[in-house]
C-alpha positions as CSV (number, residue, x, y, z in Angstrom):
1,X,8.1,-20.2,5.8
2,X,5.1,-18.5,5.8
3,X,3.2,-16.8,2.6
4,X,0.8,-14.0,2.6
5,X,-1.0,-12.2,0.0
6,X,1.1,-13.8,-2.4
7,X,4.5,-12.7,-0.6
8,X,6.3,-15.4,1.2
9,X,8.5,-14.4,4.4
10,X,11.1,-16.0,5.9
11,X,13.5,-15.5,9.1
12,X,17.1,-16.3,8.6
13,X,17.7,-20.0,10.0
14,X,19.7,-18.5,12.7
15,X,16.2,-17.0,14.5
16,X,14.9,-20.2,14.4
17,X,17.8,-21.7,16.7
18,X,18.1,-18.8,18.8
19,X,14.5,-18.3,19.1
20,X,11.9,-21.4,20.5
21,X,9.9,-22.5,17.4
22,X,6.6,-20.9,19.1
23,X,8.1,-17.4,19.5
24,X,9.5,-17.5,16.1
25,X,6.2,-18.6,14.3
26,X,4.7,-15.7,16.6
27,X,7.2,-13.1,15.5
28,X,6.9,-14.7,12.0
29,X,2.8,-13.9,12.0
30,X,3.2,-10.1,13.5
31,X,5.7,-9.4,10.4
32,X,3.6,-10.7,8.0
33,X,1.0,-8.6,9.3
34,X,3.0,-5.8,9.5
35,X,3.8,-6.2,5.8
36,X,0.3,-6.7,4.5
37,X,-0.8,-3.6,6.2
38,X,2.3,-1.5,4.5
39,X,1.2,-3.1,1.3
40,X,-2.5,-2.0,1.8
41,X,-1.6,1.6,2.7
42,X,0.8,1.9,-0.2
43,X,-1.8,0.7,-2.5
44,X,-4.5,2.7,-0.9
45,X,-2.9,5.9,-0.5
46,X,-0.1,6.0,-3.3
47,X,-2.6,5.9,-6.3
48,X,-0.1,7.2,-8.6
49,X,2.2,3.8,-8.2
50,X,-1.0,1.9,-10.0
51,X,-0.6,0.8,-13.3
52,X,-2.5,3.0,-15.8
53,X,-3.8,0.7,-18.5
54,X,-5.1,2.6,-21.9
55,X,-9.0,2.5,-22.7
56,X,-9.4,0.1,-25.2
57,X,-10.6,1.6,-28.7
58,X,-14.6,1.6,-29.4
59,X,-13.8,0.0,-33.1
60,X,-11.3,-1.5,-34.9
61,X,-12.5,-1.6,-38.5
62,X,-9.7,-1.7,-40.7
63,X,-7.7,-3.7,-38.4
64,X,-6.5,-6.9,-38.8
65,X,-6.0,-9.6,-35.8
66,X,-4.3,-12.8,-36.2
67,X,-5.1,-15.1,-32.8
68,X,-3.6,-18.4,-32.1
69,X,-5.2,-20.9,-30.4
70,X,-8.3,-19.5,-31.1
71,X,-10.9,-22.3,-31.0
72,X,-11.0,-22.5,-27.5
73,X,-10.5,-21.1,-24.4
74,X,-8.5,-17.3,-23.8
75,X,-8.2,-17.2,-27.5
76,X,-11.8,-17.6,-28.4
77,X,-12.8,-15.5,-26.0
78,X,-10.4,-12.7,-27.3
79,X,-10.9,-13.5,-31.0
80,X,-14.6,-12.5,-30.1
81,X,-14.1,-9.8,-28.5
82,X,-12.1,-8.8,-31.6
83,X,-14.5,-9.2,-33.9
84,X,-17.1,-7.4,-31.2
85,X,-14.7,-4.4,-32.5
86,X,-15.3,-5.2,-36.1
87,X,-11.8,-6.1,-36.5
88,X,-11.1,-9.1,-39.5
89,X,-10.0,-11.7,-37.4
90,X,-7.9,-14.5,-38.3
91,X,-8.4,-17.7,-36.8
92,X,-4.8,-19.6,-36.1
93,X,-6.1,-22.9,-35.0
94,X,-4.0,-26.3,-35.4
95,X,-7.3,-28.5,-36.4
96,X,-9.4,-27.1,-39.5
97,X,-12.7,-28.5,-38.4
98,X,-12.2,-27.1,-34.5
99,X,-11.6,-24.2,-36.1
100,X,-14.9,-23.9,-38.5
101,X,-16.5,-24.6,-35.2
102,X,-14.7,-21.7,-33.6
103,X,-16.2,-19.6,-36.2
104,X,-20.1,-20.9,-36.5
């Protein structure tokens, strides 16, 4: 089994025993090649199969956000960038003192 660009392959278990184990692993390398560069010309030439994402508003004001988890890690970081957009941001933390830290 081999795995490439996040896609793993696999031969049927037949090949294997019809095949010797170097050929296989050889013919096992050229189709995962041959795979990456269908992906890459898909992706490169088929814009239109990309995933639009929306522009993120400019403000927020008037908005409210309620984040959990939000004294540390991806939840601070987006309960910032919240309040960045002058959104009111509520802070859904479990501990009340790691969340006054959050907000200091």
């Amino acid at each position: 089994m081999e795995s490439l660009c996040g896609v793993t392959v696999t031969f049927p278990s037949t090949l294997h025993s019809i095949l010797p184990y170097r050929v296989a692993r050889q013919a096992n390398l050229i189709f995962d090649a041959l795979l990456s560069m269908i992906l890459c010309c898909i992706g490169q030439f088929l814009p239109s199969l990309r995933t639009q994402f929306p522009t993120s508003p400019t403000h927020l004001s008037g908005k409210t956000a309620i984040v959990t988890g939000a004294n540390s890690g991806i939840g601070y970081q987006i309960a910032l960038d919240l309040a960045r957009l002058e959104a009111r941001v509520v802070l859904a933390c479990r501990s009340t003192p790691k969340g006054e830290n959050a907000r200091a």
